[in-house]
N, C-alpha and C positions, 0 to 999 in steps of 0.2 A: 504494500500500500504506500505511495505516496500522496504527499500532502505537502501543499502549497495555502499560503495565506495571503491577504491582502485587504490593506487598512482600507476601509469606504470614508470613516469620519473616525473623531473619537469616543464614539460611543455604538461604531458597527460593523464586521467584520464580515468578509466573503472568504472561504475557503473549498479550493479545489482540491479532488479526493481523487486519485487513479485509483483502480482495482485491479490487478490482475487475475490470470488465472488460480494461482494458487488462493487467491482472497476469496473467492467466487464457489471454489471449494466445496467448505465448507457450509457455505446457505444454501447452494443444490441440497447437499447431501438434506438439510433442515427441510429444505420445502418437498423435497420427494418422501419423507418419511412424514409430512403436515398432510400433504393431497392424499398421500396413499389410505389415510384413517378413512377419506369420502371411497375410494374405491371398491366394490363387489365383485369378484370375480368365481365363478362357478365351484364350487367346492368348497369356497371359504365364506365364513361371517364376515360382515361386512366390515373391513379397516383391519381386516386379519391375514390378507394375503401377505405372502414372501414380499418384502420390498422388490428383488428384482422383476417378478413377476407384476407387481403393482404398476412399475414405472414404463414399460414395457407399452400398458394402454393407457397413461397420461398424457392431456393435451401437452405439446411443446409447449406451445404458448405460453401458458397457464405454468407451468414449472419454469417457464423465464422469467415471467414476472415477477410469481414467487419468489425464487432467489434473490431477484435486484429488491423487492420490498424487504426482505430479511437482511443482505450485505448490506443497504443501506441504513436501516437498522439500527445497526452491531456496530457501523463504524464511526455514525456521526458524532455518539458521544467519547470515542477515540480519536477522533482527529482533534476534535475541539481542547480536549484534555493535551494534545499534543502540543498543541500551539499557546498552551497553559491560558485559555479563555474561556469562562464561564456562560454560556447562552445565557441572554437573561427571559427566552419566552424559547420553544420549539421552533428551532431552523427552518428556513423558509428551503427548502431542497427544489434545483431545479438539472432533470439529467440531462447531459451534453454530449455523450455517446456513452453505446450498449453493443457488443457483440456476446452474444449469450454464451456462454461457457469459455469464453476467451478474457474478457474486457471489458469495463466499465470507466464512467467518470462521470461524476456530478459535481455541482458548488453549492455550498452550504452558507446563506445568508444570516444572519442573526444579528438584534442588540445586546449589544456585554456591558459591562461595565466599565466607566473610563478609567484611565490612567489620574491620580488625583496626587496633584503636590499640594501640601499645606502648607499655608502660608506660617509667619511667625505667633503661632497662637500664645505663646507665652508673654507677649507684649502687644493688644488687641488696640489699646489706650481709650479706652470706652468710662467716662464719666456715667453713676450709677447717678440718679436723679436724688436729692433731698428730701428727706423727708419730713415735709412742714406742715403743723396744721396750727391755724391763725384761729383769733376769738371770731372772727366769724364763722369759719366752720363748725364750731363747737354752738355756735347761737343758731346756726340752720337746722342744726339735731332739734334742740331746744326746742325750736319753735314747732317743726314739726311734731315734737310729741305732745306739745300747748296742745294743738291743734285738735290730737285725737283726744283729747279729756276737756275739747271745748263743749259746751251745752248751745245747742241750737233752740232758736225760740220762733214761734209766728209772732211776726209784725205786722202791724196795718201802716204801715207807712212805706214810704216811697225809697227804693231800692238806693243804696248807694255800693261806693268800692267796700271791698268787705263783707258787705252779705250776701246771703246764699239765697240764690233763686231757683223756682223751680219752674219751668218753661217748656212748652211743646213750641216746635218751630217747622216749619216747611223752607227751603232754601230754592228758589228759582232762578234759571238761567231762559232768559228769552220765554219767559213766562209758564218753561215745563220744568219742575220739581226734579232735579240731578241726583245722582247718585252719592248717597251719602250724607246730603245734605237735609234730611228730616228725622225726627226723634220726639219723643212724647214721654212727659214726667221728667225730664232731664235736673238732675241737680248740677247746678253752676256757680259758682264761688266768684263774685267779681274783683277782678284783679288779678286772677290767678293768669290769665295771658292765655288760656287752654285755645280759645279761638282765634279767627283770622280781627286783625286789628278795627275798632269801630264796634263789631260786634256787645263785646262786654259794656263798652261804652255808651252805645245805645239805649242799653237797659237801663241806668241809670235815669233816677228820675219817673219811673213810672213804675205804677203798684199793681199789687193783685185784681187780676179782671182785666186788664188791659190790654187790648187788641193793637197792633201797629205792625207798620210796614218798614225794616231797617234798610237800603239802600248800597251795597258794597260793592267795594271791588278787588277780589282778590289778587293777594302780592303777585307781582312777575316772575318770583322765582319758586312758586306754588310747586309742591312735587307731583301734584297732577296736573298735569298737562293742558289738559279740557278747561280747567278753571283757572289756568296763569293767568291775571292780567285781565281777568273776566269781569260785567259789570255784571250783577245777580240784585237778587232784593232776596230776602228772610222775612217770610211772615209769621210773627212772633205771639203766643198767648201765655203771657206773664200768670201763673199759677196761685205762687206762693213767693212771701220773701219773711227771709227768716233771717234774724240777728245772729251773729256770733260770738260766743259770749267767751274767751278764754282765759282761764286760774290765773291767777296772779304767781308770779315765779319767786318763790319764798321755801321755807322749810316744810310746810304743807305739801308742797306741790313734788318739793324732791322726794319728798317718803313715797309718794305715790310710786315715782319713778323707779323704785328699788330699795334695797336695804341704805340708803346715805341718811343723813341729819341734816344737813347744811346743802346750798345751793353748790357751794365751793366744790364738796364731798363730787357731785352730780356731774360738775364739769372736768373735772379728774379722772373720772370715770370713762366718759365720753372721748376725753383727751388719749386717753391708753386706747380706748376701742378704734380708734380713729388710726391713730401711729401704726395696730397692727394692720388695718387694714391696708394701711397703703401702703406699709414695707411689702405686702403678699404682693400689690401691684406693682410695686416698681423693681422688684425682685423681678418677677415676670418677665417684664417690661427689661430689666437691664440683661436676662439670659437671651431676649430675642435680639438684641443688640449686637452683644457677644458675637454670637453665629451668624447674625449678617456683618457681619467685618469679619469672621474665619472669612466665610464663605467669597467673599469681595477680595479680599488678600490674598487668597490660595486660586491655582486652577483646575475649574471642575466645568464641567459637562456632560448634563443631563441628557440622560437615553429618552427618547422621545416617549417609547413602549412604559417609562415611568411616569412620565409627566400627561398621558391619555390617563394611565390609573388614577392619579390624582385628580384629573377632571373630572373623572367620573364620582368619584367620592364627594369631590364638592357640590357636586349638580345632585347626588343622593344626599345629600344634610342639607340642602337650599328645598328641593321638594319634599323633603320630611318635614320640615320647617312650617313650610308653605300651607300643606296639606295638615297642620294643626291645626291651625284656622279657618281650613274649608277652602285654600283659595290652591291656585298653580303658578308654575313658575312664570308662568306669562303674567299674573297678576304681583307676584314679587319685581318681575322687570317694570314693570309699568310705572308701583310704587315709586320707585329709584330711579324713575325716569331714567332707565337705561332702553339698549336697541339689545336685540340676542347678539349681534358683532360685537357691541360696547363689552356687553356680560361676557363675550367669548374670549374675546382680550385680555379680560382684567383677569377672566378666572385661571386664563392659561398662565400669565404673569405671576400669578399665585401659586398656581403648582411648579413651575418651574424653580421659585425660591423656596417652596418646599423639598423639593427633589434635592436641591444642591445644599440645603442644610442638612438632609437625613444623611446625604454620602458624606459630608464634610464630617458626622460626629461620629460614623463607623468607622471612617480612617483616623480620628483624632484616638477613638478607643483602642485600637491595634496602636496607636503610635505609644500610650503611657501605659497598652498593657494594661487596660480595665478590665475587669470580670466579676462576677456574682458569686457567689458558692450553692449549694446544690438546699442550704438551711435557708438563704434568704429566699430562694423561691417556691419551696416549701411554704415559708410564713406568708409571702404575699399569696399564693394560690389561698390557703388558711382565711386570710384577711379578706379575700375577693368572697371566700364558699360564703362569709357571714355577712356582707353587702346583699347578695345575689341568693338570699337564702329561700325566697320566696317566689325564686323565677326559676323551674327546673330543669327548661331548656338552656340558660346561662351555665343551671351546673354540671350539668349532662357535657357542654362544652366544656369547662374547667377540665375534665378527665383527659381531652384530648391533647396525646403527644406535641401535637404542632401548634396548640394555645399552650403550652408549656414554653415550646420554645420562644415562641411569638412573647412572654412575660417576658421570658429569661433576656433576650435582645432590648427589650421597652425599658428593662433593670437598669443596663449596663448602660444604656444612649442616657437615662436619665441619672446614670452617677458619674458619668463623663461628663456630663452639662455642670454636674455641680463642680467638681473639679476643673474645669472651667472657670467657674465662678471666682475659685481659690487662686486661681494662678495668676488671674487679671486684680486680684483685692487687693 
């Protein structure tokens, strides 16, 4: 057997395969003893006859074929092994001459994996974000939870910013009721911004029982389309308006909020709850950083056959997504005022710097020699069966050899990230 290779890009290889007679050999010998099992010949059960009596009334044809499906076979993941390249999907095989019992040759196309230098990951120079939270952050919690142990009251008086109305409205464009734009019993807090501008404004000023016609025209850069820039009217029937009445922020109000005494106690509190949060985020936040500067600094090139699976994963979590709601992907583009070219761009963009982060942290792993031991993924399978205790198709997977290993790799890429972490601190 010879074999010949030849680079197409860095991420796909063509290999030509000769065969001679002696390679050829052996896969006769394989398919005249395969056919022979369909053969019946007078005296014998069927697939029982002497091989050379079997082969004797075999189509030629049919045992040429055979052999070159078997030779081929047997060698492409030999050649490929030769030329030390990993397929990364089943070889596209196309044959280029056949003499049956003499000679063969075919080329074997596939994507492999590229060739990947890393760049200097021990010096990334990536600034991790601060972590600040100001008295206002701490006053927006605050208010918020004012908010949920405010006591709402009916008023007979005339709505201002601040209270909460309750409203049925119809929203017109060119005098036919649009999509989206009608709702009955609606609770609306004025001031809160929830609508398009003017709207809340309008309200003001008029009480329960009140009939009127609001006048708008929605922004220019409206995420639907239909109504950017549109002039509409909202015909409004004002319900109810109700006061809002919020606790006074004192030692009352803290005990409500938790075991504190003191107001002081409450923002302390919030202040810790706050810092962890957004150390988890900018943690995050500073490991995606990280690996887009490996990734930028080093050179890699994404196998295309990766960057379609990624496609397809994204477009499967965007219509999962989608179909929570009731709606499709065509109604998710629409929202985003995207085109399916926009969405097809942006998402392949996405996979691509996916693709070349997952290759950048398997070769960073082989470079310092990461590994798991055989106790840590025990304990995560462990940690996963009591998540997943009450899904039994999850646990059913859990037993499977190849979600074992699929842990076991998800381990090691995410104790390389953090090692990562340590080497840029």
């Amino acid at each position: 057997m010879k074999i010949k290779s030849k680079k197409l890009s860095d991420t796909r290889i063509e290999i030509t395969v000769t065969l001679e007679k002696t390679d050829l050999e052996p896969a006769r010998a394989k398919a005249i003893e395969r056919l022979a099992k369909e053969v019946k010949l007078e005296g014998f059960r069927k697939g029982k006859a002497p091989k050379n009596l079997a082969e004797k009334v075999l189509d030629k044809n049919m045992v040429a074929q055979e052999t070159l499906d078997i030779a081929i076979r047997t060698t492409v993941p030999v050649a490929f092994k030769e030329v030390e390249k990993a397929p990364l999907v089943i070889p596209n095989v196309n044959v280029t001459k056949y003499v049956p019992e003499e000679s063969a040759e075919y080329t074997a196309t596939a994507d492999i994996l590229p060739e990947i230098k890393l760049g200097n990951y021990k010096n990334l120079k990536v600034k991790k974000q601060e972590n600040k939270v100001t008295d206002k952050d701490i006053d927006d919690i605050i208010n918020n939870i004012r908010k949920a142990y405010s006591e709402k009251k009916v008023a007979k008086k005339k709505a201002e910013i601040g209270d909460e109305v309750i409203i049925d409205f119809v929203g017109k464009k060119d005098n036919e009721p649009f999509k989206g734009g009608t709702a009955k019993d609606y609770h609306l807090e004025l001031g809160s911004h929830n609508f398009i501008p003017g709207f809340e404004e309008g309200i003001v000023g008029h009480e329960s029982g009140d009939k009127f016609n609001l006048p708008l025209t929605f922004p220019k850069n409206y995420h639907e389309k239909t109504l950017a820039g549109q002039k509409t009217v909202f015909e409004v029937l004002l319900k109810q308006v109700n006061t809002i009445e919020a606790p006074e922020l004192n030692e009352e109000f803290a005990k409500k909020c938790g075991p504190f005494n003191t107001m002081s106690e409450l923002r302390t509190d919030i202040e810790k709850n706050l810092r962890a949060q957004n150390e988890h985020r900018i943690m995050e936040k500073y490991k995606d950083d990280l690996v887009e500067a490996l990734v930028k600094c080093s050179k890699i090139s994404a196998p295309e056959i990766l960057i379609d699976d990624q496609l397809r994963i994204i477009k499967l979590d965007i219509e999962r997504n989608a179909a929570s709601t009731g709606e499709k992907l065509e109604d998710y583009l629409k929202a985003n005022n995207m085109s399916e070219d926009d969405w097809n761009k942006q998402a392949r963009d996405v996979a691509e710097k996916r693709v070349k982060a997952s290759l950048a942290l398997q070769v960073l792993a082989q470079e310092i020699e990461m590994s798991v031991s055989e106790e840590e993924v025990l304990a995560k399978i462990t940690e996963l069966k009591d998540v997943y205790k009450k899904s039994p198709e999850a646990l059913k997977n859990l037993k499977d050899p190849r979600v074992k290993t699929d842990i076991k790799n998800r381990m090691i890429i995410e104790k390389t990230l953090n090692r990562l972490v340590e080497i840029n601190s």
